[in-house]
Biopython code that builds the backbone (N, CA, C, O; Angstrom):
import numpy as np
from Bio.PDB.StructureBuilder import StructureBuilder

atoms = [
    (1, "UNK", "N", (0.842, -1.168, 0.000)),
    (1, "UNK", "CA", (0.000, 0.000, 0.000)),
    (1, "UNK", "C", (0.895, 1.241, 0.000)),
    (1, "UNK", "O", (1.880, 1.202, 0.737)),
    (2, "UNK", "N", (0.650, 2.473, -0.825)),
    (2, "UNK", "CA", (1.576, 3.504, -0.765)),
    (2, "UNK", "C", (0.925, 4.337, -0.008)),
    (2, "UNK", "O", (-0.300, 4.392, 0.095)),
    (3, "UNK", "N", (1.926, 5.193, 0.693)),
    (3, "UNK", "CA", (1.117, 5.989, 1.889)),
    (3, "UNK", "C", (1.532, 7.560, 1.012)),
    (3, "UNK", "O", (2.544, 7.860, 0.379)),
    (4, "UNK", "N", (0.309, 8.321, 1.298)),
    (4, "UNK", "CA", (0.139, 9.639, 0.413)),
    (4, "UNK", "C", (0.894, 10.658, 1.400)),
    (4, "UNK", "O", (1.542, 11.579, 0.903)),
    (5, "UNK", "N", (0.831, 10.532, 2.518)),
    (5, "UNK", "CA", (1.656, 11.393, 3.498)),
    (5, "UNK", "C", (0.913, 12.239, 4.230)),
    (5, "UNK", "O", (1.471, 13.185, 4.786)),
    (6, "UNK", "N", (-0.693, 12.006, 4.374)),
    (6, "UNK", "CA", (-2.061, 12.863, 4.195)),
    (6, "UNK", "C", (-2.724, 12.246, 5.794)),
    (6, "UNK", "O", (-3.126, 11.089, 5.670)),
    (7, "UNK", "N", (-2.827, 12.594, 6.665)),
    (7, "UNK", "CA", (-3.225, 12.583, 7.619)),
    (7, "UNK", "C", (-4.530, 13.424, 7.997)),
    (7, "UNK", "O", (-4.519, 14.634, 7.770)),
    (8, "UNK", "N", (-5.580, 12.863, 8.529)),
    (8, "UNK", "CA", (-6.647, 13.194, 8.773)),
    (8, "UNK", "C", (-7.469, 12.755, 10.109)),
    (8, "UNK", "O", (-7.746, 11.586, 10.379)),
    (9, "UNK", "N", (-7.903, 14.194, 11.112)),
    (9, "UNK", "CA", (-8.569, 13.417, 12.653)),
    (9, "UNK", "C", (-10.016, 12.965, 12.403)),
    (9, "UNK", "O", (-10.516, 13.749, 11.596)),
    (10, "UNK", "N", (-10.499, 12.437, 12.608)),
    (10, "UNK", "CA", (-11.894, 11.822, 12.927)),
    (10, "UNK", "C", (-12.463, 12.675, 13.699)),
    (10, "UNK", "O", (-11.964, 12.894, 14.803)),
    (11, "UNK", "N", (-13.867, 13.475, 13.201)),
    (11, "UNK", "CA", (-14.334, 14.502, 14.001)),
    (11, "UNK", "C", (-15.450, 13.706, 14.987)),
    (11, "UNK", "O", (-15.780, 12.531, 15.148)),
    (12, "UNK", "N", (-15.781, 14.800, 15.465)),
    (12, "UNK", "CA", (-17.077, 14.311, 16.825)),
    (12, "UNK", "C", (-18.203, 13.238, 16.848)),
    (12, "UNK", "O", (-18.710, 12.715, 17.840)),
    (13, "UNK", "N", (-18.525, 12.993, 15.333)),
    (13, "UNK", "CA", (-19.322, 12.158, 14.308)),
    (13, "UNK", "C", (-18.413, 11.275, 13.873)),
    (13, "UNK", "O", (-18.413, 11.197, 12.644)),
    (14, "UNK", "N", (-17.734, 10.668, 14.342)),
    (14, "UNK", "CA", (-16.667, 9.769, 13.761)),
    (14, "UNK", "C", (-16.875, 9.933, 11.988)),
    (14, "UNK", "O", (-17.398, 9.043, 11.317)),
    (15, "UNK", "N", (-16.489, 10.912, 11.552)),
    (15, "UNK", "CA", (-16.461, 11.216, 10.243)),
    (15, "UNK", "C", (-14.691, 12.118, 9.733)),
    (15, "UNK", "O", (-14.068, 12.990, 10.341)),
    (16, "UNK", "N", (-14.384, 11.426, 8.438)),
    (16, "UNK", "CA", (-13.432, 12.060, 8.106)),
    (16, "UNK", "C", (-13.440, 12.127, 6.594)),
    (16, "UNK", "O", (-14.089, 11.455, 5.793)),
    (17, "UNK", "N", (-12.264, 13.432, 6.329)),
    (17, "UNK", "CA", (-12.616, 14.034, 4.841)),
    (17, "UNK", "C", (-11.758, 13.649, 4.104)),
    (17, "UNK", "O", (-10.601, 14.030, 4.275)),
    (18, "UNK", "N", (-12.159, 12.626, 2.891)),
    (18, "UNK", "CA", (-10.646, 12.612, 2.036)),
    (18, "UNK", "C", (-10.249, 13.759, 1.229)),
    (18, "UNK", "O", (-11.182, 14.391, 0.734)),
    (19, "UNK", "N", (-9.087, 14.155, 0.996)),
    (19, "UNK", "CA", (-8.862, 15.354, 0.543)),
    (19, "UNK", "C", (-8.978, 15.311, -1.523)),
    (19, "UNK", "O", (-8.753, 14.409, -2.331)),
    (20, "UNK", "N", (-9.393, 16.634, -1.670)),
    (20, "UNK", "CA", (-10.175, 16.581, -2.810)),
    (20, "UNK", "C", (-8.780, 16.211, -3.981)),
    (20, "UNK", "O", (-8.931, 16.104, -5.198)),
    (21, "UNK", "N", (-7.740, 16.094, -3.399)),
    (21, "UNK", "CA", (-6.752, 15.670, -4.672)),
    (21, "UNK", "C", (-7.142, 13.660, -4.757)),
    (21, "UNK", "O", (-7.567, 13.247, -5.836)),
    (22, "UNK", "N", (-6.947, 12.626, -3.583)),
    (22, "UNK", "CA", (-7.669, 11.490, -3.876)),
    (22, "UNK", "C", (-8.314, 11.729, -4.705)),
    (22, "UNK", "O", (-8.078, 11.692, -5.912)),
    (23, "UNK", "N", (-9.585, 12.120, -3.938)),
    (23, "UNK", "CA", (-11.117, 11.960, -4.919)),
    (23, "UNK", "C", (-10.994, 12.380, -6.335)),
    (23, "UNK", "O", (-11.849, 11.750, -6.957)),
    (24, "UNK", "N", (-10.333, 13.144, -7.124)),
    (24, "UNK", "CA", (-10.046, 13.552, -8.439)),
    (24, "UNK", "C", (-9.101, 12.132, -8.808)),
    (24, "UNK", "O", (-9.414, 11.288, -9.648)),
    (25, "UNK", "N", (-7.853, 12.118, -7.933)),
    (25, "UNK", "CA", (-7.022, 11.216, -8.241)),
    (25, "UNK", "C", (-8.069, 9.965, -8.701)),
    (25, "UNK", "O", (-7.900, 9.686, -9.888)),
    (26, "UNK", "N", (-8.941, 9.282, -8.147)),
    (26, "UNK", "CA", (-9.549, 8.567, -7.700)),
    (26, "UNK", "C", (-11.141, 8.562, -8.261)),
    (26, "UNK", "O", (-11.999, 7.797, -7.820)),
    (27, "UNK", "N", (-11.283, 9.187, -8.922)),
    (27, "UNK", "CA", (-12.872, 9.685, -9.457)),
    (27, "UNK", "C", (-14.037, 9.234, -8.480)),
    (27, "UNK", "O", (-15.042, 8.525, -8.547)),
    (28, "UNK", "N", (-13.341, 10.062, -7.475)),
    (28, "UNK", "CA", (-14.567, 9.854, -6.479)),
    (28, "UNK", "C", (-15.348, 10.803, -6.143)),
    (28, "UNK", "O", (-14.773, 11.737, -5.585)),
    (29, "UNK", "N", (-16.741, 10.931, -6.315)),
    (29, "UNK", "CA", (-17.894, 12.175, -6.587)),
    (29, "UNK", "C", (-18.640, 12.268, -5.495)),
    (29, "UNK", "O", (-18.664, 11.327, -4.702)),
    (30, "UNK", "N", (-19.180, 13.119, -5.334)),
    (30, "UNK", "CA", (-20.110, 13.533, -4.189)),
    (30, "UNK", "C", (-21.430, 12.052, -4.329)),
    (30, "UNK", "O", (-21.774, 11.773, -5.478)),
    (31, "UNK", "N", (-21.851, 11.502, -3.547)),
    (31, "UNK", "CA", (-22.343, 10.789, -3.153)),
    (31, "UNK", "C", (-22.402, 9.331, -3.876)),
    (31, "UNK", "O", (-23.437, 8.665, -3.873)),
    (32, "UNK", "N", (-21.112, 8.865, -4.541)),
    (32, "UNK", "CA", (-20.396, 7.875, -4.590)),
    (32, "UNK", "C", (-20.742, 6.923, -3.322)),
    (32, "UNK", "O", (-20.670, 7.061, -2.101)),
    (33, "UNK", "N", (-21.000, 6.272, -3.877)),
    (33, "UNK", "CA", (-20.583, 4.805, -2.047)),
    (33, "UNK", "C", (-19.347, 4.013, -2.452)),
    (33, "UNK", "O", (-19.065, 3.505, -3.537)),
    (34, "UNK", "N", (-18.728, 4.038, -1.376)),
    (34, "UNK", "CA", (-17.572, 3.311, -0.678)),
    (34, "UNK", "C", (-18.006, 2.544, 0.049)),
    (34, "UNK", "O", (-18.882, 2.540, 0.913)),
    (35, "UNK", "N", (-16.935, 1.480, -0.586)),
    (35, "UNK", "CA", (-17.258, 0.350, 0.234)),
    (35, "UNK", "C", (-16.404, 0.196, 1.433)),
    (35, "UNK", "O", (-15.456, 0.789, 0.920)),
    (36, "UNK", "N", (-15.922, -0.139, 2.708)),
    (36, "UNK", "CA", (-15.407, 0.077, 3.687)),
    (36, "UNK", "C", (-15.090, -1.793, 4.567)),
    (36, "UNK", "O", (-15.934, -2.271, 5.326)),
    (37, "UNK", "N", (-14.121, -2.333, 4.315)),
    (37, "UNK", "CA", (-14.225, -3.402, 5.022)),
    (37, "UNK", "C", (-12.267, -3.070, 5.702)),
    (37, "UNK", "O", (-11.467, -2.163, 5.472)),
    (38, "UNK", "N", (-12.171, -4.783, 6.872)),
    (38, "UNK", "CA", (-10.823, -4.536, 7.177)),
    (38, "UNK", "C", (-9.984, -5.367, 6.984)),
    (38, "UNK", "O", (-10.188, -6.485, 7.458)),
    (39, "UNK", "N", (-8.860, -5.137, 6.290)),
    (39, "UNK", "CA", (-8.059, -6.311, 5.938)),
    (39, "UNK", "C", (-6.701, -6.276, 7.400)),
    (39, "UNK", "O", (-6.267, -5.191, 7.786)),
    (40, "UNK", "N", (-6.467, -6.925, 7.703)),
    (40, "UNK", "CA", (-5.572, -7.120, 9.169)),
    (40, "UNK", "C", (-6.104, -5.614, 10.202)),
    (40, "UNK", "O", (-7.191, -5.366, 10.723)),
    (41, "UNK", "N", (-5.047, -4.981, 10.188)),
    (41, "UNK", "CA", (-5.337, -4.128, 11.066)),
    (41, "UNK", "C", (-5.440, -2.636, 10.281)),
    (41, "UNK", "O", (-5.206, -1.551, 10.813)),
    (42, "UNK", "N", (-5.858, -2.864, 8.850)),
    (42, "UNK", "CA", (-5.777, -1.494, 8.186)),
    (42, "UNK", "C", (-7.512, -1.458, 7.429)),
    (42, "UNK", "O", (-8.007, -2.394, 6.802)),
    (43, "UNK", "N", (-8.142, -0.195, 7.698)),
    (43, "UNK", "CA", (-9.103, 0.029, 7.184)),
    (43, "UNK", "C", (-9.145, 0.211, 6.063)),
    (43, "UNK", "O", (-8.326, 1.092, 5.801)),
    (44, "UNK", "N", (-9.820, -0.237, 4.894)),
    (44, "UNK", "CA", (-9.428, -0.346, 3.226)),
    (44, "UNK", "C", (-11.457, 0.191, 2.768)),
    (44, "UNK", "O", (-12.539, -0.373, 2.929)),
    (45, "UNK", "N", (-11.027, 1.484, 2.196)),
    (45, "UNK", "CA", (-12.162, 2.113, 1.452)),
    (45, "UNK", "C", (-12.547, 1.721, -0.158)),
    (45, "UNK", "O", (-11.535, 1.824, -0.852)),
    (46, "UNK", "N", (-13.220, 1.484, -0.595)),
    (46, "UNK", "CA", (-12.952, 0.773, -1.795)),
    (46, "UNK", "C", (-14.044, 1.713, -2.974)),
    (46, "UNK", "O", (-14.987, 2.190, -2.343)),
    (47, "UNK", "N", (-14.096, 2.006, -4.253)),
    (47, "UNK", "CA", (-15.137, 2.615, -4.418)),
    (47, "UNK", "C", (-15.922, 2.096, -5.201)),
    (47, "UNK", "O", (-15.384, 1.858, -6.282)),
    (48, "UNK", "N", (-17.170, 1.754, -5.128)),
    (48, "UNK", "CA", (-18.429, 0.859, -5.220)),
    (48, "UNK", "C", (-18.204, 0.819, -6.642)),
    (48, "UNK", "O", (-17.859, 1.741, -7.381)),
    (49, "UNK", "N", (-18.482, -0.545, -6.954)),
    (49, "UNK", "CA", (-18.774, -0.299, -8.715)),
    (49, "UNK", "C", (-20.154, -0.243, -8.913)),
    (49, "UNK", "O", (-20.944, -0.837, -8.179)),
    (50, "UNK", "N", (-20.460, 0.388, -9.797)),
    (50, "UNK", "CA", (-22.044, 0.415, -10.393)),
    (50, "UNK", "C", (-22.402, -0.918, -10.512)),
    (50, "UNK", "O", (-21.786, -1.808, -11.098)),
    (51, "UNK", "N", (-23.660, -0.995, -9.788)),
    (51, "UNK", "CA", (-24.729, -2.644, -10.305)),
    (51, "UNK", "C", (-25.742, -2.703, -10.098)),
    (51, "UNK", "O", (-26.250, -2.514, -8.993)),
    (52, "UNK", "N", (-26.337, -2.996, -11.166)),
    (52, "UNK", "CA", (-27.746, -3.165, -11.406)),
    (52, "UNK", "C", (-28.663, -3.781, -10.006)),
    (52, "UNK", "O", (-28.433, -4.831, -9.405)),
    (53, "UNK", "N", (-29.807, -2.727, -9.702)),
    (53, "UNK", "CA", (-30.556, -2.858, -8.863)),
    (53, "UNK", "C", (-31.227, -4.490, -8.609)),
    (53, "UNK", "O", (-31.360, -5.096, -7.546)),
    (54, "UNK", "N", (-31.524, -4.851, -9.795)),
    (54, "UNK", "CA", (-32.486, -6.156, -10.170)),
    (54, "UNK", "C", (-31.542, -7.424, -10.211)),
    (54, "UNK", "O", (-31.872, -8.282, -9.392)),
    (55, "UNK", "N", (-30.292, -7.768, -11.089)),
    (55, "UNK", "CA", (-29.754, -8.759, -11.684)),
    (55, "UNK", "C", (-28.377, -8.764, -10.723)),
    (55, "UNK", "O", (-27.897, -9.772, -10.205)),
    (56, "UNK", "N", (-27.842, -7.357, -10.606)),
    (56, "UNK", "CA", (-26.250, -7.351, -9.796)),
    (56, "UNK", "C", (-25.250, -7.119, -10.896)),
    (56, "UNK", "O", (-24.180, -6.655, -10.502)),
    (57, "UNK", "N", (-25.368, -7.354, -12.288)),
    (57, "UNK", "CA", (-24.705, -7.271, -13.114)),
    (57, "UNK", "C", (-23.946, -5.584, -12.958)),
    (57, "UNK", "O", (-24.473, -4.511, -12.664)),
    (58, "UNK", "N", (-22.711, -5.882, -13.249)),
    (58, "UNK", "CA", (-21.851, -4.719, -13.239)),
    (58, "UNK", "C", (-21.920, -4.032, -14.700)),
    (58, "UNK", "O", (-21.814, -2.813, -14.834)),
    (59, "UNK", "N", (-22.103, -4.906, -15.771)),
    (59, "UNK", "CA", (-21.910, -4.441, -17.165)),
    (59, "UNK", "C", (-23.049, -3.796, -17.838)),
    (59, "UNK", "O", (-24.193, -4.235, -17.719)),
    (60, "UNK", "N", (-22.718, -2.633, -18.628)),
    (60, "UNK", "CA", (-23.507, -1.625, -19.388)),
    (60, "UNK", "C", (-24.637, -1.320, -18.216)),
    (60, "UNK", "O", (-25.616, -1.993, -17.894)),
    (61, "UNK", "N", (-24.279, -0.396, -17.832)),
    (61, "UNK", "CA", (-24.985, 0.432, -16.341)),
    (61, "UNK", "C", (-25.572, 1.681, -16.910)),
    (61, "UNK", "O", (-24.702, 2.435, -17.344)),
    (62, "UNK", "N", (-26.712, 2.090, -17.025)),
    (62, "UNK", "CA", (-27.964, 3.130, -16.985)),
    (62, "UNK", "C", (-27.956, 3.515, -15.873)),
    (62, "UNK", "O", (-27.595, 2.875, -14.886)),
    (63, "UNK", "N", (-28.542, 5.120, -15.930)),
    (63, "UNK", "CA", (-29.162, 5.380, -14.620)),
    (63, "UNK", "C", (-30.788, 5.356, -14.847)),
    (63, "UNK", "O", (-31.226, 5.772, -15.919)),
    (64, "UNK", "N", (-31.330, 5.060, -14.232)),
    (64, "UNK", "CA", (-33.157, 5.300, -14.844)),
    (64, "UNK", "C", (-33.615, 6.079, -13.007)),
    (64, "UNK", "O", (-33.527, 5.388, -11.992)),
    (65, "UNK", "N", (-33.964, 7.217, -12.989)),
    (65, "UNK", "CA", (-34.778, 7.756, -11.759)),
    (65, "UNK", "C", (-33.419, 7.734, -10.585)),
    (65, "UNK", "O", (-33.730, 7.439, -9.431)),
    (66, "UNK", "N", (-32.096, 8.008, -10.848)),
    (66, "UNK", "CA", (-31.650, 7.992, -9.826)),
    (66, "UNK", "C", (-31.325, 5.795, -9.037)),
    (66, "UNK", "O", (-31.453, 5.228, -7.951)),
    (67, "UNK", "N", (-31.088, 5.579, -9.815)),
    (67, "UNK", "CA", (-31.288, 3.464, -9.970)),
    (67, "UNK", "C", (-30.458, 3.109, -10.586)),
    (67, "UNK", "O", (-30.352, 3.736, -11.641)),
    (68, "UNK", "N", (-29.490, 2.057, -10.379)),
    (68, "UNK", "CA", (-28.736, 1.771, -11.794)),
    (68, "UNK", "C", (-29.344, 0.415, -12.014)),
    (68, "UNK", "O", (-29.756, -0.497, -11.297)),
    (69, "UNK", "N", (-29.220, 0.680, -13.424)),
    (69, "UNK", "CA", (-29.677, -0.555, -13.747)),
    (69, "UNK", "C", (-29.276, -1.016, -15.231)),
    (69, "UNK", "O", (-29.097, -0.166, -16.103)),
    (70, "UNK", "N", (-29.164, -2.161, -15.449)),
    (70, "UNK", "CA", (-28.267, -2.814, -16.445)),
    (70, "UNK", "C", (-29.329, -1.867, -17.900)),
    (70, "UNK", "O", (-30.422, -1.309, -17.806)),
    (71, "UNK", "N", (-28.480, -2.026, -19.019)),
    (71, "UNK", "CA", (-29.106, -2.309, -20.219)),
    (71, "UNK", "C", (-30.849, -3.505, -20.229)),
    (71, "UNK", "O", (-32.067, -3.338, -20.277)),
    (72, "UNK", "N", (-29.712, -4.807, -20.137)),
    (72, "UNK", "CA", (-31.496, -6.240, -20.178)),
    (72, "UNK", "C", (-31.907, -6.035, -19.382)),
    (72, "UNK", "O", (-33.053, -6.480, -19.324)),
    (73, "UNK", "N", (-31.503, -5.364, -18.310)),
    (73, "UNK", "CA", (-33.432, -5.455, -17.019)),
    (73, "UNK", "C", (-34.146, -3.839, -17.612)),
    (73, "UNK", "O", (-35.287, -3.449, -17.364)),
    (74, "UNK", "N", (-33.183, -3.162, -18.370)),
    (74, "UNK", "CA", (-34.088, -1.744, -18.779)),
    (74, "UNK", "C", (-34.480, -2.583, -19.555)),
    (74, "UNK", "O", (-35.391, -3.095, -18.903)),
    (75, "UNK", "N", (-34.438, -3.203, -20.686)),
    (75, "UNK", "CA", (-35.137, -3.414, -21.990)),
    (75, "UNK", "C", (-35.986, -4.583, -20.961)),
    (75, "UNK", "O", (-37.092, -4.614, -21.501)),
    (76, "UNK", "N", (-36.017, -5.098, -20.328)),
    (76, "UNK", "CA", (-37.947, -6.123, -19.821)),
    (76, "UNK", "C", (-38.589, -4.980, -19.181)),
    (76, "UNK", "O", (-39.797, -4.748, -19.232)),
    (77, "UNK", "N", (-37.571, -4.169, -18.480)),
    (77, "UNK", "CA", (-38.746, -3.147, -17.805)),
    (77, "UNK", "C", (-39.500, -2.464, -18.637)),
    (77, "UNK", "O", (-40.439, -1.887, -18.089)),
    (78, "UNK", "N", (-39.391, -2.308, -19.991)),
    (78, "UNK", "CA", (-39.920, -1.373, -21.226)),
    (78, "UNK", "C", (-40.876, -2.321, -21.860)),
    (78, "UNK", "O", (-41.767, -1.658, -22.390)),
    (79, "UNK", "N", (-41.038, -3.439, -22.005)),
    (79, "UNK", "CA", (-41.971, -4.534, -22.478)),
    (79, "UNK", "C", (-43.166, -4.677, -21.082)),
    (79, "UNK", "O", (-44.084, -5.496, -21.136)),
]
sb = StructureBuilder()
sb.init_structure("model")
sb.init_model(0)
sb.init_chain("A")
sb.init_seg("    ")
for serial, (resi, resn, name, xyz) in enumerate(atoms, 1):
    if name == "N":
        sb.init_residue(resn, " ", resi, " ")
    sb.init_atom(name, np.array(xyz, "f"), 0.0, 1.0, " ", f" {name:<3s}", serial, name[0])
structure = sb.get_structure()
């Protein structure tokens, strides 16, 4: 793991800010989900891939209403 040199406290809300060079570095957008699990003793943020609401499929991702959802579950939802 390379360390950025970027240190950050955990405020009152156990909440902390990644700094906006990551998130560019990183194409990470305002209300993106991260995924958050722990591998030994290091917290590892991960950033969500798009998947379809219905099937789980990751491939050819729509948004329909704020939803992602594949291409084939849009085309049955349209029939």
């Amino acid at each position: 793991m390379k360390s950025t040199g970027i240190t950050r406290k955990i405020d009152e809300l156990g909440r902390i800010v990644l700094p906006i060079e990551l998130r560019r570095s990183l194409d990470i957008g305002e209300r993106d989900a991260l995924e958050i699990y722990v591998d030994g003793e290091n917290i590892v943020l991960k950033k969500d891939k798009a998947a379809c609401v219905f099937c789980g499929s990751s491939d050819n991702i729509v948004d329909f209403k704020g939803k992602n959802i594949c291409t084939e579950c849009y085309t049955q939802l349209r029939k």
